[in-house]
C-alpha positions as CSV (number, residue, x, y, z in Angstrom):
1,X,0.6,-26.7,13.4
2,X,2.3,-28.9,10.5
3,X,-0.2,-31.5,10.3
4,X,-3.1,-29.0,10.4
5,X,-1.6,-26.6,7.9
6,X,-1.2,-30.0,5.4
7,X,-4.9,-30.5,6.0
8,X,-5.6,-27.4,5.1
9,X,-3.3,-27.1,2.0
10,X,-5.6,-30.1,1.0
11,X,-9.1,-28.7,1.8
12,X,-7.8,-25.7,-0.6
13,X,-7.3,-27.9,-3.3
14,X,-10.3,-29.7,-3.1
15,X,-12.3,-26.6,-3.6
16,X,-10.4,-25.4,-6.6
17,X,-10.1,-29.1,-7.9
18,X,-13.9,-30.0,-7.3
19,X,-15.7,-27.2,-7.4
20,X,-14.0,-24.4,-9.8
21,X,-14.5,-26.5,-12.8
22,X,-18.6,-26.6,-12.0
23,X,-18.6,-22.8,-13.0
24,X,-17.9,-24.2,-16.5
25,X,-20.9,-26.3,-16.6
26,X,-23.4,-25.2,-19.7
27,X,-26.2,-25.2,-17.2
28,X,-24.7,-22.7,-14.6
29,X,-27.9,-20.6,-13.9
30,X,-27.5,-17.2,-15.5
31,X,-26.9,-15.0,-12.2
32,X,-23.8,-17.4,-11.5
33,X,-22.0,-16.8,-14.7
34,X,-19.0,-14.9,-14.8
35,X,-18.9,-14.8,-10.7
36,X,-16.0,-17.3,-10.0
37,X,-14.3,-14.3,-8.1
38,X,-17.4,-13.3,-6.1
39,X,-18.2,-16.9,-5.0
40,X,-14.4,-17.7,-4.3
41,X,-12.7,-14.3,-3.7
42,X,-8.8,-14.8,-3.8
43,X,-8.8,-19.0,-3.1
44,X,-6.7,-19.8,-5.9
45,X,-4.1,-17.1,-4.8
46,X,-4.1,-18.0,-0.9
47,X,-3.6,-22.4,-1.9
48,X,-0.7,-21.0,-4.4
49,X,1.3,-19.2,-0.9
50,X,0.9,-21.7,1.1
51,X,1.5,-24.8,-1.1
52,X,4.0,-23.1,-2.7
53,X,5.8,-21.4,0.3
54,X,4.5,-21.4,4.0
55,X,3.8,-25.2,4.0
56,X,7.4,-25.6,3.3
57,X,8.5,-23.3,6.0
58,X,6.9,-24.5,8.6
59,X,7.7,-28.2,8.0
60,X,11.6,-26.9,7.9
61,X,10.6,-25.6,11.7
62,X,9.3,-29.4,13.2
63,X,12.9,-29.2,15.4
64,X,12.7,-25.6,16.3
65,X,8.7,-24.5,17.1
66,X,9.8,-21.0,18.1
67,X,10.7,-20.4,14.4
68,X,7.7,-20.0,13.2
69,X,7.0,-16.6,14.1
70,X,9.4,-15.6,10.9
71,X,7.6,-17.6,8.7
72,X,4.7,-15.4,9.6
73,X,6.4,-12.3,9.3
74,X,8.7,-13.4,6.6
75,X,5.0,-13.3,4.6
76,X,3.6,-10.3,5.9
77,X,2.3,-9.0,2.6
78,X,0.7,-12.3,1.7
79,X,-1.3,-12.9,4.7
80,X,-3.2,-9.5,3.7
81,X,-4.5,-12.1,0.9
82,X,-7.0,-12.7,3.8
83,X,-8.1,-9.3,5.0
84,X,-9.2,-9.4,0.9
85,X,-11.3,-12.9,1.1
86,X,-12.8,-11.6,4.3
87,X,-13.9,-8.3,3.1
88,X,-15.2,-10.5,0.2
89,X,-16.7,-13.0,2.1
90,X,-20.3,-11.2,2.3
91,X,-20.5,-11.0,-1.1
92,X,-19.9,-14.2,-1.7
93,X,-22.3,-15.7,1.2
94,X,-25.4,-13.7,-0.4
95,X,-24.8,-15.0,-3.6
96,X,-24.4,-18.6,-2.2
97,X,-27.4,-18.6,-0.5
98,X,-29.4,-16.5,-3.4
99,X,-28.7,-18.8,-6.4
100,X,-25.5,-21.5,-4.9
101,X,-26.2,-23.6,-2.7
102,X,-28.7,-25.5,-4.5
103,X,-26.7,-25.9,-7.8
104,X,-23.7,-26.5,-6.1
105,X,-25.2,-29.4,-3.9
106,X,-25.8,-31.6,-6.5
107,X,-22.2,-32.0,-6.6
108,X,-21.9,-32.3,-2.9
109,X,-24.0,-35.2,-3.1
110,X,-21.9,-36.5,-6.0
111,X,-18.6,-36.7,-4.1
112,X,-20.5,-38.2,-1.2
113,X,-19.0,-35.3,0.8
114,X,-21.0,-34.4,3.9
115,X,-19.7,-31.1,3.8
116,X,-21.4,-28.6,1.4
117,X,-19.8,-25.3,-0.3
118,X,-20.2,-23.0,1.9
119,X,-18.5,-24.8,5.0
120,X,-15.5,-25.2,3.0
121,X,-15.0,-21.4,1.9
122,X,-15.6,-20.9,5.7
123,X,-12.2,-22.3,6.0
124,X,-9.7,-19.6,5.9
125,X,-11.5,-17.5,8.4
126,X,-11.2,-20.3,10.4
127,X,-7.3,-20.8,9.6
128,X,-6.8,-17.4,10.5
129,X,-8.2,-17.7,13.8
130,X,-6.6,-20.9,14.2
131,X,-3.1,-19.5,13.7
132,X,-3.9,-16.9,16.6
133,X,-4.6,-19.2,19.0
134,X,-1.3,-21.1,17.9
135,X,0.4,-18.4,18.5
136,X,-1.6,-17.5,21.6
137,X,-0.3,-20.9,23.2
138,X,3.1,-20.8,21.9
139,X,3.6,-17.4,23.4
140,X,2.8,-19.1,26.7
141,X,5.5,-21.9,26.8
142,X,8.0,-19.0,25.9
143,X,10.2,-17.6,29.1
144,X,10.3,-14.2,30.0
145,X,14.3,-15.0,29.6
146,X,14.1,-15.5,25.7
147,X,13.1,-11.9,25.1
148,X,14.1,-12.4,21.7
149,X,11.6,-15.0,20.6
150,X,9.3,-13.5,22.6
151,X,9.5,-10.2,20.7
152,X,8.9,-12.2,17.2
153,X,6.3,-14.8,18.6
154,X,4.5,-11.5,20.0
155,X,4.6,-9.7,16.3
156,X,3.5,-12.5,14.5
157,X,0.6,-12.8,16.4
158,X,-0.2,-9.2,16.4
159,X,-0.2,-9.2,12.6
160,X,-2.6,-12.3,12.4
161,X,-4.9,-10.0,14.6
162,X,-4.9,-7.5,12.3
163,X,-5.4,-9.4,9.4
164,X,-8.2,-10.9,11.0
165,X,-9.6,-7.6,11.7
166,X,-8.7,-5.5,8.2
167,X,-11.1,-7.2,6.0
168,X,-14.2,-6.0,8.3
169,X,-12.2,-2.5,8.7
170,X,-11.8,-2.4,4.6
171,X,-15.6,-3.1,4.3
172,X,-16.5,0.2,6.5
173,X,-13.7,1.9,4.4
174,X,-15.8,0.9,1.8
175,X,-19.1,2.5,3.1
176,X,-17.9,5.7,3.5
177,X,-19.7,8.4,1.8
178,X,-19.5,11.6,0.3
179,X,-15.9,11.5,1.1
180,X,-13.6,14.4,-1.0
181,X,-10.6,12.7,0.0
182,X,-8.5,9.9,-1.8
183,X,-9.0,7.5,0.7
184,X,-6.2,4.9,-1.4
185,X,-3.6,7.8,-1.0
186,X,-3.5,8.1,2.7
187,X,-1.7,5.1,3.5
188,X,-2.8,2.1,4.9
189,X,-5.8,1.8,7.5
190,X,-5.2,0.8,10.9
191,X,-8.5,0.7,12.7
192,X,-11.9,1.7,12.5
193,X,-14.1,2.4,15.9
194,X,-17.1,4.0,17.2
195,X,-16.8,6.9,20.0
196,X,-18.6,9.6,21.9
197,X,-16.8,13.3,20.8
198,X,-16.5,16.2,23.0
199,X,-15.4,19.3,20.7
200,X,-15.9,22.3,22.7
201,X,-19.1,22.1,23.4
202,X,-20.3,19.7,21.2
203,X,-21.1,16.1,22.1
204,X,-21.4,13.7,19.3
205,X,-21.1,9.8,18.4
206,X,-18.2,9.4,15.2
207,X,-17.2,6.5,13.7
208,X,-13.4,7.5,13.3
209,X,-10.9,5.7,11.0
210,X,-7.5,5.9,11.5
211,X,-5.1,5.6,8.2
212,X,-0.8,6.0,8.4
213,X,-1.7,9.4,7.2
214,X,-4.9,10.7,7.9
215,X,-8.0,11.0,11.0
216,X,-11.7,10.5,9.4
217,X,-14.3,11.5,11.5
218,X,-17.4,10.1,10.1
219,X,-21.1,10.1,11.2
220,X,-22.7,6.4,11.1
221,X,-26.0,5.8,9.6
222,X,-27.9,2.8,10.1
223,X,-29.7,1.4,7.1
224,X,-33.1,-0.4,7.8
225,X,-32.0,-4.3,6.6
226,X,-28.6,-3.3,4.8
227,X,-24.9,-2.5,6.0
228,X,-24.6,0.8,8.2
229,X,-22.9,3.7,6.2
230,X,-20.6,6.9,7.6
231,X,-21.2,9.6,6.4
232,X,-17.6,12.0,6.0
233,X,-17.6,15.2,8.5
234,X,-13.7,15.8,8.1
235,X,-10.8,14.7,8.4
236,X,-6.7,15.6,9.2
237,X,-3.4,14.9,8.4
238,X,-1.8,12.7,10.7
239,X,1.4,14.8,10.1
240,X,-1.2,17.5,12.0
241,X,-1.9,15.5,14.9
242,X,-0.8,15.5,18.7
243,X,-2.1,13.3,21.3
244,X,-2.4,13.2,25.3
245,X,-2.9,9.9,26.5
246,X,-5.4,10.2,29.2
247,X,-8.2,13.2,29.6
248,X,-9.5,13.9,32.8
249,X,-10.4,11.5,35.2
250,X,-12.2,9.0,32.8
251,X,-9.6,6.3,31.9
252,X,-11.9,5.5,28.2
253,X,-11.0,9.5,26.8
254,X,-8.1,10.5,25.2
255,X,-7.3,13.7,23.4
256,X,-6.2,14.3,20.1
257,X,-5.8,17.7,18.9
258,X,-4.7,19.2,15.1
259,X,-2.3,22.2,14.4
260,X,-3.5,24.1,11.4
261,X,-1.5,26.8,10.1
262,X,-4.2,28.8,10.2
263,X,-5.8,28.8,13.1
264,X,-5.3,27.8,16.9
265,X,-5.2,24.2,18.1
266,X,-8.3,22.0,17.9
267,X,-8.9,19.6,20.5
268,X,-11.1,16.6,20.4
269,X,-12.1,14.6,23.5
270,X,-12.4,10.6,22.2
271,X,-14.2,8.4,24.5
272,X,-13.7,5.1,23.6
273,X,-16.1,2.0,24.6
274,X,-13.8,-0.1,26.6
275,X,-9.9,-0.3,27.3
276,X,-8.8,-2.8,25.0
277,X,-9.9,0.3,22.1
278,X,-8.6,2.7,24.3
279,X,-5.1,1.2,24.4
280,X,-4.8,0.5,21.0
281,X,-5.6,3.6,19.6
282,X,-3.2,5.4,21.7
283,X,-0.5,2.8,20.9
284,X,-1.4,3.0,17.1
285,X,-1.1,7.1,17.1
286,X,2.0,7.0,19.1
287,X,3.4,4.7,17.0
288,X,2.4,6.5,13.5
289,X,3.8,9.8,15.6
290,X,7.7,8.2,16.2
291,X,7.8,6.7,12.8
292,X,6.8,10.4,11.2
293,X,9.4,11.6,13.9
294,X,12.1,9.3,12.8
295,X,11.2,9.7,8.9
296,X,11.6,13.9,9.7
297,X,15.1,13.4,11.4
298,X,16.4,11.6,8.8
299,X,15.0,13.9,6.2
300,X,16.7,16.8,7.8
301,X,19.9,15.1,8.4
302,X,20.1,14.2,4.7
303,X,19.4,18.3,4.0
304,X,22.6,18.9,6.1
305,X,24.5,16.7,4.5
306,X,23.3,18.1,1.5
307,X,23.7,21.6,2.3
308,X,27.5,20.8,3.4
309,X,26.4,21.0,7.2
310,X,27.6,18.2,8.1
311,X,25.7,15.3,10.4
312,X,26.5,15.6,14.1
313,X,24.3,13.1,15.7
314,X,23.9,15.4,18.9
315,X,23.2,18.7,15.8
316,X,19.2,19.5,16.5
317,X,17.4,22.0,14.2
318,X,14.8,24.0,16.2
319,X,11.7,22.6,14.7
320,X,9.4,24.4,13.4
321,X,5.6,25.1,14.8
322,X,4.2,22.1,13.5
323,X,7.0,20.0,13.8
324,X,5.9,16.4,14.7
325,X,9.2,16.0,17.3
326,X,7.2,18.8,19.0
327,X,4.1,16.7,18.9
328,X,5.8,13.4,19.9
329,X,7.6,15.2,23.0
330,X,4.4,16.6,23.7
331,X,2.5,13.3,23.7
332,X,5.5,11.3,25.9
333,X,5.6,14.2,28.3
334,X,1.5,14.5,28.7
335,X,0.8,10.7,28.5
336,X,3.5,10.0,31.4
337,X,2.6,13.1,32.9
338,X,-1.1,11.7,33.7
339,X,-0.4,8.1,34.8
């Protein structure tokens, strides 16, 4: 991983050494000026991190391999650099192959390089995919026994996953229309997928979007040569939200279902299109449930405290109707209940 993270340190440089300085050039055709950004999204930020910082760390990890995974979760925040050049990357491919390639060939041809432009901005992708299957392997020569690497390996590689997956999930955010809701306060998006509804009667496809904080239910429409765009229906609080794990004998559905104050329960039927989506939307709402769970105990426990009650660890406050301790009971119970 060392010697092709050096490689790749280098390939970074190249571009910003080589190329940036062409977008200074007098001649730069007029639709290239002022897009340095478009045609090289974040570079210059992801060749600072990892010059700077993960080269380092994982050449300090040569004697110990399984170390690695915290240099990947260590950076957490920085690898979201690349969900950003990847929801970029469109941009900057149209505009490549629109006015680009052919200006910036001439200086291909210059540095004798056999590789043009638009292979080398291809690269991080690639890196990010690479790491995964890095990962992937080292995951494999791991022993059940050392649970605790395990555990990191097995996070690390879950957040390159994500990352690999948010910039085409920020792109959809992106397409979202006619949308009354502040998409930017809901908290950060987990994943975006297509399903088949049931609601009461009503049977509908949905693109859904799942955020920390809120369920979008959105109505795709495809757009003859152009990116599809979803059209809001509604949307809930996740703070709202109950699930049940399975829904009748299909192993694809799942319910979800939202309290309002004022009216009864609403229950949705989500059919997803295979069991890998299945999975990980149930695991993602559970896990967004617990977290709200744990935030709510804690919350109460500091108003007991506060309100000279006191803070028995065994001391339960009857929660209220839409509680989420209710919901997350309710979701354990059900989602056991129907395996």
């Amino acid at each position: 991983m060392v010697t092709t993270e050096r490689e790749y340190v280098r390939s970074l440089r190249y571009i910003i050494e080589h190329y940036f300085p062409e977008m200074e050039r007098g001649d730069l055709p007029q639709d290239l000026r002022g897009k340095r950004s478009v045609i090289f999204g974040n570079l210059e930020k992801l060749m600072d991190f990892h010059s700077q910082y993960f080269l380092k760390e994982l050449e300090s990890c040569c004697n110990h391999p399984l170390r690695v995974s915290h240099c990947f979760l260590r950076h957490q925040d920085a690898f979201g650099l690349y969900a950003l050049y990847s929801k970029n990357k469109p941009r900057s491919d149209t505009l490549l192959a629109s006015h680009g390639n052919s200006f910036f060939r001439n200086k291909q041809l210059k540095l004798g390089d056999k590789m043009d432009l638009a292979s080398y901005l291809l690269k991080p992708i690639q890196r990010m995919a690479k790491y995964a299957l890095l990962l992937k392997d080292l995951i494999k020569e791991v022993s059940e026994a050392q649970e605790t690497e395990l555990g990191y390996l097995r996070a690390a590689a879950e957040m390159v996953k994500f990352q690999l997956r948010h910039g085409n999930d920020l792109l959809a955010m992106d397409a979202i229309r006619d949308c009354d809701v502040n998409l930017k306060e809901q908290g950060q998006l987990v994943r975006q997928d297509e399903f088949w509804i049931w609601y009461g009667r009503k049977k509908c496809q949905r693109h859904v979007f799942l955020f920390q904080d809120l369920v979008l239910f959105s109505k795709p429409k495809r757009i003859e040569g152009g990116l599809d765009v979803y059209i809001y229906k509604h949307s809930f609080k996740t703070a709202d939200v109950g699930m049940t794990e399975t829904s009748g004998d299909n192993s694809l559905r799942f319910e979800v279902w939202f309290r309002r104050r004022s009216s009864k329960n609403q229950t949705y039927v989500l059919q997803a299109s295979n069991a890998d989506i299945k999975h990980a939307w149930t695991s993602n709402i559970a896990r967004i449930l617990w977290q709200q769970a744990t935030r709510n105990k804690e919350i109460r426990n500091q108003e007991m405290v506060s309100m000279g009650v006191g803070n028995k660890p065994f001391l339960d406050i009857k929660p209220s109707d839409a509680a989420i301790n209710d919901r997350a009971i309710d979701y354990i119970m059900k989602g056991r209940g129907n395996h």
